[in-house]
N, C-alpha and C positions, 0 to 999 in steps of 0.2 A: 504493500500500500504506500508507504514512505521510501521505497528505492526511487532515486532518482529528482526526488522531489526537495523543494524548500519548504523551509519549516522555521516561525519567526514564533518566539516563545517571551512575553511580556512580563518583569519580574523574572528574568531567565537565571539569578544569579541566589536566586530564593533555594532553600529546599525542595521544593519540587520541580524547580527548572534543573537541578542539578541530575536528580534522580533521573527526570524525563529523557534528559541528553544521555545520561548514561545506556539508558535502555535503548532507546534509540540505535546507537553506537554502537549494542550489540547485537542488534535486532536486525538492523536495517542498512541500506548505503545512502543517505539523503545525499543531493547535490550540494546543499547548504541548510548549513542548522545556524540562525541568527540569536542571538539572546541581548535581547536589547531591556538594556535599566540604566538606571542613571549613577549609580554609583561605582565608580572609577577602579576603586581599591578591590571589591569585590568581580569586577570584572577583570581585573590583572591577576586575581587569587586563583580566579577559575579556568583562567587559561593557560595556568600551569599545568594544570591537573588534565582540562581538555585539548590537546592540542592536533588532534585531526585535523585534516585539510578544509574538511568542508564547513569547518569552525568559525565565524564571524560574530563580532563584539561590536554591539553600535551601543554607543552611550546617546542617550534619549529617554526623555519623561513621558510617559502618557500622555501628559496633561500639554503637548507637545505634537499638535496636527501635522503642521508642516513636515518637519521630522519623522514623523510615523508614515506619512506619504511616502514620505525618500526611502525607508527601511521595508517597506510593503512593497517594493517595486520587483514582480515575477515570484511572489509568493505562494506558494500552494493552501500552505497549514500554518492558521495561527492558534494557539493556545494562548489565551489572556489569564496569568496569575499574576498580576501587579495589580497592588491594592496596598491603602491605610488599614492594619487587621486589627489593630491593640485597639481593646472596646475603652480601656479608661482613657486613653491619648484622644481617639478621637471623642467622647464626650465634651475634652477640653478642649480638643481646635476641630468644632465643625467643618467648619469651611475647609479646611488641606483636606479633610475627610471627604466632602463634600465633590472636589475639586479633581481629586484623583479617582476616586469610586464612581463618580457619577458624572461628571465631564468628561475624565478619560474614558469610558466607557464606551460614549458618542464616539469620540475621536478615532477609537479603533473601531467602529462599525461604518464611520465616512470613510476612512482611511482603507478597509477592508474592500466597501464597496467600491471607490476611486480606482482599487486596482485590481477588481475583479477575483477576489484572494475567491475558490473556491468554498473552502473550509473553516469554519471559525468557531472556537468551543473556549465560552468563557467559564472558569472556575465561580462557582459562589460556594454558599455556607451553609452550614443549618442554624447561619442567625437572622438567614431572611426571611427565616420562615417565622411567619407570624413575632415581627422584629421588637425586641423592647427597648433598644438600644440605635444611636445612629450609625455606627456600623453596619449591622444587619440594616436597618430601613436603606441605607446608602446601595449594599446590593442587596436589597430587593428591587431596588428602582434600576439598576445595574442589568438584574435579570430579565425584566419588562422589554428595556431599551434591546436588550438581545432578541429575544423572542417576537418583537415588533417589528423588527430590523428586516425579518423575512420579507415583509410589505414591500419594503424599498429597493431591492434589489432589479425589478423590471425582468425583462425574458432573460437573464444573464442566470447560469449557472450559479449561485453564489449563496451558500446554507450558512445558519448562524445559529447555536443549538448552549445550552448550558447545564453543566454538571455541576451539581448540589452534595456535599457531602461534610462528615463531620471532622470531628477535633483529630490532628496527624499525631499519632504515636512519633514521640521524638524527634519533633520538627521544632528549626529555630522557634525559641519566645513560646513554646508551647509548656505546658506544665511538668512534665518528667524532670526536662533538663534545669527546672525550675528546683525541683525537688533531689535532685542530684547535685545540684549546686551546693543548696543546703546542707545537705547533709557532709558532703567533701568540707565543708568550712566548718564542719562541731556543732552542726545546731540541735537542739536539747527537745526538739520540736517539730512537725511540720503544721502549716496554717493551714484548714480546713475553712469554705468560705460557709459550708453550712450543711450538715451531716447527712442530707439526705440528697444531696446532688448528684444526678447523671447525665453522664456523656455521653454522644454516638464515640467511638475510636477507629480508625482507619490508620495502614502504614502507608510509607510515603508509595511503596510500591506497586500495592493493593490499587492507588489512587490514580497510577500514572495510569495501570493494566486499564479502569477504567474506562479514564480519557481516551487510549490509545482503540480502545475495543467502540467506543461511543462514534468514534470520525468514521467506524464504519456502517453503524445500526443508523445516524443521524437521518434525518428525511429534512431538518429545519425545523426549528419551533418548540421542540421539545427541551424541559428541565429532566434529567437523569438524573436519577436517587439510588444509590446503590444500597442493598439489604448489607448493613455492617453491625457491628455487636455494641452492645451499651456496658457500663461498670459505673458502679457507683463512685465520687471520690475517695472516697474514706477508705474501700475498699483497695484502692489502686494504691493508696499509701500505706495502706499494708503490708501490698504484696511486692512494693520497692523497700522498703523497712518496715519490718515486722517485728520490731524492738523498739520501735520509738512509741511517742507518745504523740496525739492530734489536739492541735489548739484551733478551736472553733472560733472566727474572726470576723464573721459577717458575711452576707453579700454585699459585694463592689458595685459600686456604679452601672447600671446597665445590665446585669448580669441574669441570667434566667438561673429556675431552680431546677429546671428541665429542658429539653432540648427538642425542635422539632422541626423533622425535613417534608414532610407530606400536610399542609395542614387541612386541619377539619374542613374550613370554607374553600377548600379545593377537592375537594371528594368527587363532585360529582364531573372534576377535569383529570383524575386520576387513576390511572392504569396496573396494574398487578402483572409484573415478568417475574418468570422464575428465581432468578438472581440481582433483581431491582424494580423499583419505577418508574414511570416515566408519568410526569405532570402535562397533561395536552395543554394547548396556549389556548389563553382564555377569549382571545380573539378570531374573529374569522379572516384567512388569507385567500388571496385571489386565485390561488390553485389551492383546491380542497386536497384534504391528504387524510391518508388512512391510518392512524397512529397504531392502531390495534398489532398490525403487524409494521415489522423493521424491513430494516435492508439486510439481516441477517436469518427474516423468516421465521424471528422467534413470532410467537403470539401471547398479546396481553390481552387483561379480562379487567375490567370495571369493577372497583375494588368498592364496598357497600356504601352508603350515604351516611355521611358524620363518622366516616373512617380515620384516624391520623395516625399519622406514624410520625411516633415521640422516641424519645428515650428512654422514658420509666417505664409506657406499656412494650417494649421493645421485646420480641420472642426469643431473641439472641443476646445474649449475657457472656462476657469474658471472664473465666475461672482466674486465680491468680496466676496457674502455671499456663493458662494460655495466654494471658497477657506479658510475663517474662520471656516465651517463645519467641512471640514478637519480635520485642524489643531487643533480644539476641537477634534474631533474622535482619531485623533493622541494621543492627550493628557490624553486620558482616558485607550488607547490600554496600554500607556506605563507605568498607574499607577498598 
């Protein structure tokens, strides 16, 4: 699918831009794999590490039309993971929040259509689902402008589809390496924000196999929900230290006490695949489409009225020792 092809990855310099190229790399022969973010230092760290030929480094913002013009030029495949993520940051600066999540958003779907980019699969969250936070609201509105996008494209080839998924096992700034920190430094404790909290968890690899399997199912228009496992916090700090002791600290700013990628007032736009789901766009497009089935010929079924799929009623649950498997699997992906 990717032999031969270009491939421009937004926030390429991220965790999952990094994993992504990896796989890629061994998967695949792109013509060019571009990973364009704006940070200089991270883009000179990673291409020590990547240095293929077909390897290109363009320093550019989202929030940076022109620019993403000139980087989209003979594109095939783009992957959008550039984003403001830290819910308490952006609480405090709307607008950069604002700016990047939801202006750039635009910017790669003019910029995508300008150059006829076939392919485009923007990452979101399961904090846009039913958002309490302006992060999640930022993409949720992030997701809309995607899924709308299909509209504008005219007779031209050109799909825009997005994949929704939860919290990355051991990805930067996510909680593990949070709680790894701690403890390397002597702490007597870990913070717990409130004892009955649950996560979706996914690895970085899990998430790429996704995206990579999604550019093939896509039809346009479709949000992608992949069926992944929930853990409680308390429990996951357990099963990283199971000696310590839990200090209850509150909920943060923004933060849910539960997690949800399918919401209730989407049921009746919501589809049931064997190993995910997929949310139909709540809008009509000028080529009707059949969502029920893929480009892969799976077949989905209409999942019941006032269905959600959360985290707490979640069927799939990580034991501790399948949650340490992980993060060994993790550990080995990234060596």
């Amino acid at each position: 699918m990717l032999n031969g092809k270009n491939i421009l990855i937004t926030g390429g310099t991220g965790s999952f831009g990094k994993q992504f190229v990896k796989t890629i790399l061994e998967k695949y022969k792109p013509n060019k794999i571009i990973i364009y973010s704006r940070d200089e230092l991270k883009q000179f760290e990673m291409a020590q590490k990547f240095t293929d030929k077909c390897m290109r480094y363009f320093i550019g913002d989202v929030r940076d039309l022109p620019r993403l013009q000139k980087a989209m030029a003979g594109v095939d495949f783009v992957v959008h993971a550039a984003a403001l993520k830290h819910v308490p940051i952006a609480e405090y600066n709307p607008m950069e929040c604002i700016k990047t999540n939801v202006m750039g958003a635009q910017n790669i779907i003019d910029a995508c259509i300008d150059n006829k980019v076939p392919y485009t699969i923007a990452l979101s969250t399961d904090k846009a689902a039913s958002p309490a936070n302006l992060y999640g609201a930022s993409k949720l509105v992030s997701d809309k402008l995607f899924v709308a996008a299909n509209n504008l494209t005219g007779s031209h080839e050109i799909k825009f589809s997005v994949v929704r998924y939860g919290n990355v096992l051991g990805s930067r700034g996510s909680v593990i390496p949070f709680f790894k920190n701690l403890i390397a430094e002597g702490a007597t404790s870990l913070p717990i924000t409130e004892p009955n909290m649950t996560r979706f968890w996914i690895t970085l690899q899990e998430g790429v196999a996704f995206v990579l399997k999604n550019f093939v199912r896509m039809q346009g228009g479709e949000i992608f929900v992949p069926k992944i496992p929930s853990m409680k916090m308390t429990e996951m700090a357990k099963a990283i230290a199971p000696n310590l002791p839990q200090e209850i600290i509150g909920i943060r700013p923004g933060e849910k006490l539960h997690e949800v990628m399918c919401p209730l007032d989407d049921s009746h736009l919501t589809l049931e695949f064997h190993d995910h789901f997929v949310i139909k766009p709540s809008i009509t497009f000028s080529a009707p489409t059949d969502f029920t089935t893929n480009n892969l010929q799976e077949k989905g079924e209409n999942v019941p009225q006032g269905f959600e799929y959360n985290s707490r009623e979640n069927t799939l649950w990580l034991s501790h020792e399948e949650l340490l498997a992980k993060l060994e699997s993790t550990k080995q992906e990234e060596a």
